[in-house]
C-alpha positions in Angstrom: 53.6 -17.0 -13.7 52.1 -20.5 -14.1 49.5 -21.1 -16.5 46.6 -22.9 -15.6 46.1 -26.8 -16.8 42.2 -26.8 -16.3 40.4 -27.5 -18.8 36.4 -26.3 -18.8 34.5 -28.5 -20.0 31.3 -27.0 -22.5 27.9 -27.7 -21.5 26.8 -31.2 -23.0 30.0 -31.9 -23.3 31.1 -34.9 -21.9 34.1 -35.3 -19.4 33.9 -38.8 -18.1 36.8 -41.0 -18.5 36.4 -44.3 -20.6 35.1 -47.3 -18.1 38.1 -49.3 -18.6 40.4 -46.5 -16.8 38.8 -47.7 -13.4 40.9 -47.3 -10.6 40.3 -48.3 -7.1 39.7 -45.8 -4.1 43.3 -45.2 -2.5 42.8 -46.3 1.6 44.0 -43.7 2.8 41.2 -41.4 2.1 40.7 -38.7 4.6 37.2 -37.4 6.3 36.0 -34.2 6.1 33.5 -32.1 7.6 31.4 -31.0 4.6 27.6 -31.1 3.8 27.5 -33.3 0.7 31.4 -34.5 1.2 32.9 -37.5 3.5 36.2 -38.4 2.8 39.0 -36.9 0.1 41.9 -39.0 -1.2 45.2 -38.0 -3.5 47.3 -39.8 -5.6 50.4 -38.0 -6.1 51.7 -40.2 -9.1 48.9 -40.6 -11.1 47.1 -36.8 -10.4 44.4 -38.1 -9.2 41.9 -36.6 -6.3 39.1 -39.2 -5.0 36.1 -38.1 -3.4 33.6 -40.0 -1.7 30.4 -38.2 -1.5 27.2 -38.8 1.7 25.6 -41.0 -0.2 28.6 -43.2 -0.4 29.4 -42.3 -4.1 33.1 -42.1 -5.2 34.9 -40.6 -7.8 38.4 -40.5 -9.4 39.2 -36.8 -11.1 42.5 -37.1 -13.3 44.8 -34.3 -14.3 44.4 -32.4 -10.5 47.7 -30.9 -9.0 48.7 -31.7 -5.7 48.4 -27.9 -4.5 44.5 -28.0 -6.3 43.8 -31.3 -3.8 45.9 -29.1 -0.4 43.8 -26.0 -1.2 40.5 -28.2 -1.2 41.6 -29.9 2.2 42.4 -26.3 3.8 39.1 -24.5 2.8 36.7 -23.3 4.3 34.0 -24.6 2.9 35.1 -27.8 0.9 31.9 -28.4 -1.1 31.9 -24.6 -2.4 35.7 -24.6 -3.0 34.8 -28.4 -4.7 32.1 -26.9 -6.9 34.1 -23.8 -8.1 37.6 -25.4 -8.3 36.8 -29.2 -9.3 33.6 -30.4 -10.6 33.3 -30.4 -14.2 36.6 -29.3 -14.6 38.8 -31.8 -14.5 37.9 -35.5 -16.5 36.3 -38.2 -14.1 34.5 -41.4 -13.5 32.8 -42.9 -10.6 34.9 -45.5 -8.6 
């Protein structure tokens, strides 16, 4: 059985990566049909999933596994599995 990596993150607590960990938006970022959500992005050697909200907003979220990022590609409804599965989850910055 795997154990999960997450790590939830309290309320107040802060989960932002430093500013100098910037990293830039991979190209190959991928639309999607989604209400607040354009485009989705992996990195497979760094663990990173980008996502590119409507209002053109980006951000990097470290630590994700690549089956977390196919899961979020495949569902239904990619803001809800998003909200449940990856915000304030994992540690991010905006891009």
């Amino acid at each position: 059985m795997l154990q999960s990596t997450k790590r939830v993150y309290a309320i107040g607590e802060t989960n932002h990566l430093p500013k100098e960990a910037t990293m830039p938006i991979p190209e190959t970022m991928q639309p999607i049909a989604s209400t607040n959500i354009t485009a989705i992005g992996y990195d497979a050697d760094n663990l990173t999933m980008y996502i590119q909200f409507l209002d053109s907003s980006a951000y990097a979220y470290k630590g994700v596994q690549e089956h977390e990022f196919e899961n979020l590609k495949t569902a239904p409804s990619v803001r809800f599995s998003f909200n449940r599965n990856n915000k304030n989850v994992y540690p991010y910055e905006q891009v």
